[in-house]
Structure formats: structure tokens, C-alpha cells
C-alpha positions in Angstrom: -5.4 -15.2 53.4 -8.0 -17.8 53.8 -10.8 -18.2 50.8 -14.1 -16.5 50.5 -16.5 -18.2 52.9 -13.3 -20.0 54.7 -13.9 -19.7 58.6 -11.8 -17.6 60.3 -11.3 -17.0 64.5 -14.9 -18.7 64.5 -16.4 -16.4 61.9 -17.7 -17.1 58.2 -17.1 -14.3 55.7 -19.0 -14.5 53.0 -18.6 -12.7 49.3 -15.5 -12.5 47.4 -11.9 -12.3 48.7 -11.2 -8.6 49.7 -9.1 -6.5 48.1 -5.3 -6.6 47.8 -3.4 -3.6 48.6 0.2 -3.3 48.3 2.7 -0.6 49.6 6.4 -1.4 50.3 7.8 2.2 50.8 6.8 5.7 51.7 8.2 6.7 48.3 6.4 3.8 46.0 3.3 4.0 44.3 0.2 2.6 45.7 -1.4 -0.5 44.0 -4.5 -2.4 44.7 -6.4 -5.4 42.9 -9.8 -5.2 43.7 -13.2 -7.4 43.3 -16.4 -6.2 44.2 -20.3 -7.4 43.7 -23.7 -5.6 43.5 -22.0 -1.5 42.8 -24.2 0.0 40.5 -22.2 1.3 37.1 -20.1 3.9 38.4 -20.0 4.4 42.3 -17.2 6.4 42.6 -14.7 5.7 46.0 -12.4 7.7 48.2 -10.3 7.8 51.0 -11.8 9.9 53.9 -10.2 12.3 56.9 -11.1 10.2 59.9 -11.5 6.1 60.3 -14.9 6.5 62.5 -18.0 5.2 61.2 -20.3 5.4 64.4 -22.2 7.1 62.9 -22.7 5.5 59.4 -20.6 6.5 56.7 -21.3 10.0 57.0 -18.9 9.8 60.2 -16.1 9.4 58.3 -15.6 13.2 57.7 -14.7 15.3 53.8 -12.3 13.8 52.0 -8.9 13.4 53.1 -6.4 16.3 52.0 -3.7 17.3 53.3 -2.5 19.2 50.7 -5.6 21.8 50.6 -6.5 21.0 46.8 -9.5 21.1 45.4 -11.5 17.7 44.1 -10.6 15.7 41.1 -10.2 12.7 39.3 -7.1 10.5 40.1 -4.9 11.2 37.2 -5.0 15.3 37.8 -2.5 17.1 39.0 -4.6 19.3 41.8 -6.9 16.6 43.8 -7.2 15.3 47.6 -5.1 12.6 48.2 -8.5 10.9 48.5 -9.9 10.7 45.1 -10.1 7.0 44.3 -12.3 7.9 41.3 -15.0 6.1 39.7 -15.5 2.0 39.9 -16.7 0.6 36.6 -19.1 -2.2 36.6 -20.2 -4.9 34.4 -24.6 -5.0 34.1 -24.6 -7.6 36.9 -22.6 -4.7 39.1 -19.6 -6.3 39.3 -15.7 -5.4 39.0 -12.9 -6.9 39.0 -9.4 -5.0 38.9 -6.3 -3.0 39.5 -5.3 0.2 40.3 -1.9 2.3 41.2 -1.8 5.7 43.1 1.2 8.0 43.7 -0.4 10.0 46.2 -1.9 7.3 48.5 0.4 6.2 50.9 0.1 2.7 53.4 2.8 4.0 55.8 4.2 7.9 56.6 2.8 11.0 57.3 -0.2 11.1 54.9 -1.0 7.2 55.4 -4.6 6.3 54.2 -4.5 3.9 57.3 -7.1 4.0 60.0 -8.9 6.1 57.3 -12.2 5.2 56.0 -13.0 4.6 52.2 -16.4 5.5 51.4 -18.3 3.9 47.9 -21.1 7.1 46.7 -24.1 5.8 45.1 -24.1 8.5 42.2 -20.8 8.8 39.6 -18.1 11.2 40.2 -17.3 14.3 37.8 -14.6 14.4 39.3 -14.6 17.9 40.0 -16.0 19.1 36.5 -19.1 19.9 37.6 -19.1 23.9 37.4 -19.8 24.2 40.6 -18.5 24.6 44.0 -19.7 21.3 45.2 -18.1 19.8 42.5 -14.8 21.3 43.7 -15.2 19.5 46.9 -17.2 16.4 46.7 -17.5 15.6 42.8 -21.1 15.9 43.3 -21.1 12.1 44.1 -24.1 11.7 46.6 -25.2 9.6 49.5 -22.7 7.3 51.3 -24.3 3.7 51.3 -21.2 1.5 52.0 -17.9 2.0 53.6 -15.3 0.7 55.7 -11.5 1.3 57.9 -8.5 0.7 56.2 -6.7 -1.2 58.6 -3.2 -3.7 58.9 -3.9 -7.2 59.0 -1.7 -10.2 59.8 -1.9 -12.6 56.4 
């Protein structure tokens, strides 16, 4: 993958490298490295049901569940498939990272691609909040950044 700010088919990207996601089999866990810039301290992010963002990100749909549980954080037992959890930051609103999933899948029936994740701009309770919203949305807030999971050729 070409560097941040490297031109590729005629375009500049600019910002960091994006993220590296990694799934060889239906069966194996999910893994990610991440980097990010300019989050506040704990935007939480999740997978959502449908990849359209015509809209904005609010056109991406609830979060993606096939399963029919409730919301939670990403170690529980009962959550949507899309509950990413919280990002943590450093003061600048930066992170750098890993993370590994069991339920997210790259390829089968419950594949995250042509999904949309969506970055809140409050912090999850990850479905602690005592109320029914919490249940479904972790009480997380507006939707100011997203974007399609999608394949791309390396």
C-alpha cells in the first residue's frame, strides 16, 4: 500500500496510512491495527446494517445484528456483531492500535463488508446505561464521521 500522502490513480491522500484489517477464514478471529488523528477521548465505533451513506452517516442504518442481541461492549457475551467499542485517545486526539474480534467476519454470511462503520462523537456505555437506549445504541450520540468497508487490491 503506497504511503500516506503517496499519489495514487492521480489522487493525493492525505493523513495517516489507513487501517489494516486482517481476516483469513470465516472461522478466524478478526484483527485490525488501527491509527487515527483528531477523535476526541472516547468516540466509540461500530459496524452498521447497510454500507449507504447518501445521506450522511445517519444512512448507514442501527447497528448491524444479526443475531437479535441487545447492545454491549465487545468483550460481552450478548452484543450486535457491531459493537467495535470505545477508541481511546491521547490529549492531542490521537490513537494508535490493535484490536481482535470473534464475531466480525471479512467473508461469509455475517461479513462486515459493504457495511458502514460509523465513529459517535459522545463515549459508549456500552449498553450500561439503565435505559432502553442504552440497550440499543449505548447512548453514544451524533454520527460525525464514517465510511464503507470495502476490498481493496494492495
Amino acid at each position: 500500500m503506497p504511503a500516506a500522502g503517496s499519489e495514487r490513480a492521480g489522487r493525493k491522500r492525505r493523513g495517516p496510512a489507513p487501517s489494516t484489517i486482517i481476516n483469513r477464514a470465516e472461522t478466524s478471529p478478526f484483527k485490525a491495527s488501527k491509527r487515527q488523528e483528531d477523535l476526541n477521548k472516547q468516540p466509540p465505533q461500530w459496524s452498521k446494517q447497510f454500507g449507504d451513506n447518501t445521506n450522511g452517516c445517519t444512512s448507514a442504518g442501527p447497528h448491524f445484528n444479526p443475531f437479535g442481541k441487545t447492545h454491549g461492549a465487545p468483550t460481552d457475551e450478548v452484543r450486535h456483531v457491531g459493537d467495535l467499542g470505545n477508541i481511546t485517545t491521547d490529549a492531542q486526539g490521537n490513537s494508535v492500535g490493535s484490536t481482535e474480534d470473534k464475531l466480525i467476519k471479512l467473508i461469509g454470511e455475517h461479513s462486515v463488508v459493504g457495511r458502514t462503520i460509523v465513529c459517535h462523537a459522545g463515549t459508549d456505555d456500552l449498553g450500561k446505561g439503565g435505559n432502553e437506549e442504552s440497550l440499543k445504541t449505548g447512548n453514544a450520540g451524533p454520527r460525525p464521521a464514517c465510511g464503507t468497508l470495502d476490498h481493496s487490491k494492495a
